[in-house]
N, C-alpha and C positions, 0 to 999 in steps of 0.2 A: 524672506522667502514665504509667500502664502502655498497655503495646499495644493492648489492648481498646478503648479508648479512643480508640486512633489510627486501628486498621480497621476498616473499614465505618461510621464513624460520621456524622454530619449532616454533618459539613465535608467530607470523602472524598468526600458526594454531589456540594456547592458546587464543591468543588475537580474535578468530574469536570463537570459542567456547561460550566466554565471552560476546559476542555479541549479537549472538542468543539467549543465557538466558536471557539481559536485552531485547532483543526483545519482550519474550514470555510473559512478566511481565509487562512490558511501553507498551504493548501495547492494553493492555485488556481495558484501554477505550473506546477503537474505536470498539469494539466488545460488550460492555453489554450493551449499549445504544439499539441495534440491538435484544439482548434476551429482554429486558423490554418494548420495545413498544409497543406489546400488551395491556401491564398492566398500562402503562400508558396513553395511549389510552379510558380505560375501567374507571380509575381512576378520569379523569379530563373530562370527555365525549365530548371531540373531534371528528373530522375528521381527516383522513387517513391522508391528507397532512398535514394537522395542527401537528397530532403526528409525521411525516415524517422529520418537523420542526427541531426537537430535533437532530435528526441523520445529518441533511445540518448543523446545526451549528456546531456540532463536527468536522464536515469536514473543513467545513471554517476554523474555528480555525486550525487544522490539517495542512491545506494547507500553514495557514501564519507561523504558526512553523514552516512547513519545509522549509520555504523560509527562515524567518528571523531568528531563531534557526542554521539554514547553514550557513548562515552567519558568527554568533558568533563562531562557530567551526572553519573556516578557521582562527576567531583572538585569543582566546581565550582555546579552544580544547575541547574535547568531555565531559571531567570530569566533569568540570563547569555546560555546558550545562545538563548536567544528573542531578547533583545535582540541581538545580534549578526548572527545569523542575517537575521532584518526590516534591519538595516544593508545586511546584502551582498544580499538580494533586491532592495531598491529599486533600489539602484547597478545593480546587473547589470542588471535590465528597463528600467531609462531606457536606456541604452547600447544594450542590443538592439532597443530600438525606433529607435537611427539607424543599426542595419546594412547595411551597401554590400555585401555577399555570405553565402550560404548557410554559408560556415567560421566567420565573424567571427559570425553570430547562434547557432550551432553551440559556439563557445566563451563567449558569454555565457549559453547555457542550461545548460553545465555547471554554473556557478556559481549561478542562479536553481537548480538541482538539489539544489547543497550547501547550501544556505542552507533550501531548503523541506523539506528531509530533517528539520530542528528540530523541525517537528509533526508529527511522524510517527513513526517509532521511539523517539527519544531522551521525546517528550512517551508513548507508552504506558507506557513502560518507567517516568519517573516514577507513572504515575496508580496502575500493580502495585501500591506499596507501601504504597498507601492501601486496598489492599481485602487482605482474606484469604479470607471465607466466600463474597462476592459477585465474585471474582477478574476469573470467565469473563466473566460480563455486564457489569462495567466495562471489563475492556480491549477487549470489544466495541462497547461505548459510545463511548470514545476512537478505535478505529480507524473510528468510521462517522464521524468530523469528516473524515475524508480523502472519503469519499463524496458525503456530503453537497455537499462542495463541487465533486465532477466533478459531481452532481444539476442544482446551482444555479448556476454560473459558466457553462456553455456552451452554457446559454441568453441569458444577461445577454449574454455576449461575443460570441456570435454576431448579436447587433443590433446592437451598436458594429463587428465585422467589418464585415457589411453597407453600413450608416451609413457610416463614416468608416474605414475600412481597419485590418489588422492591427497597422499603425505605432501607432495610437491607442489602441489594446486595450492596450499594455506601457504607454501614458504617464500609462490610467487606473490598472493595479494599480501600478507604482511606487508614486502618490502614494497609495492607498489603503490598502497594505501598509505604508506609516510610520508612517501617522497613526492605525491601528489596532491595531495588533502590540504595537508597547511600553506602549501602557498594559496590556494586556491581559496580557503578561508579568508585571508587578508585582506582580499579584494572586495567583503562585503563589510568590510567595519564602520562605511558610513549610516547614520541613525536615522531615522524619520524625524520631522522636525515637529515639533509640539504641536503647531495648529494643524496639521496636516491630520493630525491625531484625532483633536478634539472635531475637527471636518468630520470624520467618519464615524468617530459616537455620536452623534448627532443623528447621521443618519441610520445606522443601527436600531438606535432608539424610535423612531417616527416608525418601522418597519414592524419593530418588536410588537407594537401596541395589534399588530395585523393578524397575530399568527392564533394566541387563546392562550399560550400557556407560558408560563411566566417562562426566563431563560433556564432554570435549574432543570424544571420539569419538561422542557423539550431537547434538553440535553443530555438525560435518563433516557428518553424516547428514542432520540437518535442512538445513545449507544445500543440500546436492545435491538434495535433495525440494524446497526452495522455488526451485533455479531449474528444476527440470522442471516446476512444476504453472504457474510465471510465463510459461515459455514460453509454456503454450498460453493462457493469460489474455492476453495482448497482444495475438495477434489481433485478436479483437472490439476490447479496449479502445482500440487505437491508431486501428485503422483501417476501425473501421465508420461515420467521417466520411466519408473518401476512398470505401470501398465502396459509400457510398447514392448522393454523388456519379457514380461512373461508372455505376448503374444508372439514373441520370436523377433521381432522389428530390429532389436538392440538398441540400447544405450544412447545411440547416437544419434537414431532416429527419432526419440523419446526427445532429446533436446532439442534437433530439429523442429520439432512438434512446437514443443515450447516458446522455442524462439519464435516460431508466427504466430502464436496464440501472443505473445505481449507487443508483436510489432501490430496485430490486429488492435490490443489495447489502446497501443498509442495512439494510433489512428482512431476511436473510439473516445478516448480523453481529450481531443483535440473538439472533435463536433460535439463532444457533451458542454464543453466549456463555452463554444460558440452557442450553443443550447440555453445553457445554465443565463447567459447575457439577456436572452429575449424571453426565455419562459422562468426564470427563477430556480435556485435551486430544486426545491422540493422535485416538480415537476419534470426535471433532469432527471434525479434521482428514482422516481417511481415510474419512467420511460425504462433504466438501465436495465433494474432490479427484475422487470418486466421480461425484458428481451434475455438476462441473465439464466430464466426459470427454463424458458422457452428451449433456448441451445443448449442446457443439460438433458434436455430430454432426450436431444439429437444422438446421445453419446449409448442411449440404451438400445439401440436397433443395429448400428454402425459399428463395429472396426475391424476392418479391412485396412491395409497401409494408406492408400491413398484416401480411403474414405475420415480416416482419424485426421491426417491431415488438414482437410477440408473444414472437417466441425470442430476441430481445436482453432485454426483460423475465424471462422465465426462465431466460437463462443468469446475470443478477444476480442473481438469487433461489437459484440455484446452487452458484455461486463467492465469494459476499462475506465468507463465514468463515472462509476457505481462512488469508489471513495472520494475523489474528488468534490465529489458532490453536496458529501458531509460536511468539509472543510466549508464550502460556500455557503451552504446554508448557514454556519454560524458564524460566518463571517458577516451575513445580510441580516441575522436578528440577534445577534449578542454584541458586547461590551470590546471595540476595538484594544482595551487595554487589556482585557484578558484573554488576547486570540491567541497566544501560545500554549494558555494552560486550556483553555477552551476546545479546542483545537486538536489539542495532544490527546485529551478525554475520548473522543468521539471516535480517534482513529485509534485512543487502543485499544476501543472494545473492539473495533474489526479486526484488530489484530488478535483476540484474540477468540474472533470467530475463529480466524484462519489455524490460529495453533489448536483449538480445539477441533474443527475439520480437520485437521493434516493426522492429527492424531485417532480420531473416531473414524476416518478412512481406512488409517491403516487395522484398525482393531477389528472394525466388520469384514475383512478382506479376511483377518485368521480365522474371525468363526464362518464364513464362507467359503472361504478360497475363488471368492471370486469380488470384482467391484461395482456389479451389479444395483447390490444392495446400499452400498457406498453412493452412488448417483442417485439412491431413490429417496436416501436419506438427504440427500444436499437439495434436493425437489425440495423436499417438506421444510427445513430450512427456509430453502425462501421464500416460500409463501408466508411464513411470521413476518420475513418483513416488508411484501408485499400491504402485508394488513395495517402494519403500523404506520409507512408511510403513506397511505390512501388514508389513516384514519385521520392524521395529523393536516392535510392540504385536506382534507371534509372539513377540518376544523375552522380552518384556515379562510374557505372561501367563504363559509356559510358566515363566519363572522362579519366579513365584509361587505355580503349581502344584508346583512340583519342592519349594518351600520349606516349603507348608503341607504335603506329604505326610510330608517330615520330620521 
């Protein structure tokens, strides 16, 4: 079998399909943590940041899975990783559904964090090496299985919230996440074939010579860009549950919210990837990052019920290309052989822009009581990484120019 044959082909799509569904599934941890903190808030009589806690350790964890979880996939492969990962999510959501205090639910969602990080970096970074010409719009494809399922889980969850309490929300995805995950693993145990491999380092390399800075040092770059643009993304994403809440909206309009803010995402991940095909990552990414700044702004003049609506849908429509973007770019200038640990790197600094934002949201809100301040800080956020990806594509072009003059 030559490489031709391996990317972009009919199985690449199959296999990309299969993706997106373990996405939508692995990755509802990182999403019901986000519907129950109200109620867990209410439940253990905490502070904002103290309940905020729960949601930075998911991420933590989140962010070392995708490091170290990427890792394992570049030795081992995606299957393994799935399987294991559905192991340690079950266990840890059954246990955090019988937690006796906000520490003890706080250390079980580190671990529901490491385990759900599987479908999410470690699974795009596999789906990469199945495409070459259609790269952008598959790993966009892949990263919208993480959306999808903030879309569609906090709605489900938030009627079982309701219904039957917080407790009962971990005791349905526990058993859901076993009985679904590993079969679903199975189906991706076939390997990339060796030349197919060495096809794409190849061109990695020709690309890498284009950018200025060796792979180490634009992979430093990148993560300091993805955790300034994650900052200001957690805002909204953490806590425009709590937000609608204190504005009177309830709980359930706050997920409402939500849910269009990540189906705007998806929609958003889709044309960033068709984007990312004819302009290059970088240029995807300092389009998103751009438009991300701009629809924060939206949230300091605005909310009114219907008006929150509105600009939480556009600020998805916004920002849902933002990390995907990362993923491609080091997918177009680094080492095909290390795009799981490569890969993992980049997304968990955003990750832990995002636990850092989820948590400095909630902590400006106690010394203000208001989220005011929270929005103006995620403003300034992304302007660092505004700067660093304009410095990196300044780098980038001028090099090119300096080359062809020659």
């Amino acid at each position: 079998m030559i490489s031709s044959d391996t990317h972009d082909s009919a199985y690449s799509w199959l296999r990309l399909a299969i993706t997106v569904l373990i996405g939508m599934i692995g990755n509802v941890g990182m999403w019901a943590i986000v519907v129950i903190l109200p109620a867990v808030q209410a439940e253990f009589g905490t502070g904002r940041a103290d309940a905020a806690l729960t949601y930075t350790m998911t991420m933590v964890g989140f962010a070392l899975g995708n490091l170290l979880i990427g890792r394992a996939v570049d030795r081992y492969g995606i299957t393994k990783a799935l399987i294991g990962a559905a192991l340690a999510v079950t266990a840890s959501t059954g246990l955090a559904a019988l937690s006796g205090s906000i520490m003890s639910l706080s250390l079980f969602q580190l671990v529901i964090g490491f385990g759900t990080a599987a479908s999410f970096g470690p699974l795009i970074a596999d789906i990469s090496h199945w495409f070459m010409r259609r790269r952008g719009i598959a790993v966009a494809i892949a990263a919208s299985g993480n959306y999808l399922s903030g879309a569609f889980w906090p709605l489900v969850l938030s009627g079982v919230l309701t219904d039957q309490g917080w407790r009962m929300v971990y005791f349905v995805l526990a058993g859901f996440t076993i009985t679904i995950m590993i079969p679903l693993a199975l189906l991706l145990r076939r390997q990339v074939p060796p030349d197919a491999t060495a096809s794409a380092e190849t061109q990695s390399r020709l690309k890498a010579r284009g950018v200025g800075f060796s792979p180490r040092t634009l992979q430093l770059l990148l993560g300091l860009a993805g955790i300034g643009c994650c900052v200001a993304m957690a805002m909204p994403q953490v806590h425009l549950v709590a937000y609608s809440e204190d504005l009177g909206f309830g709980t359930q309009a706050g997920a409402q919210m939500l849910s269009l803010m990540l189906m705007g995402g998806v929609v958003s991940r889709l044309i960033s990837g068709l984007l990312a095909d004819r302009l290059g990552g970088l240029m995807t990414l300092l389009i998103g990052s751009s438009l991300q700044c701009t629809a924060l702004f939206l949230y300091l003049p605005f909310d009114s019920l219907f008006a929150l609506y509105g600009v939480s849908l556009i600020f998805g429509l916004a920002q849902g290309g933002i990390v995907p973007s990362y993923a491609i770019i080091v997918r177009e200038y680094m080492p095909a052989r290390e795009a799981g640990a490569r890969v993992g790197f980049v997304i968990m600094a955003t990750i832990v822009g995002k636990a850092l934002g989820g948590w400095m949201s909630g902590w400006i809100y106690d010394l203000t009581g208001s989220y005011q301040a929270a929005f103006l800080n995620g403003i300034g956020w992304n302007f660092v990484n505004i700067a660093i990806i304009g410095m990196i594509l300044y780098s980038s072009r001028h090099l090119r120019k300096g080359t062809a003059a020659a």
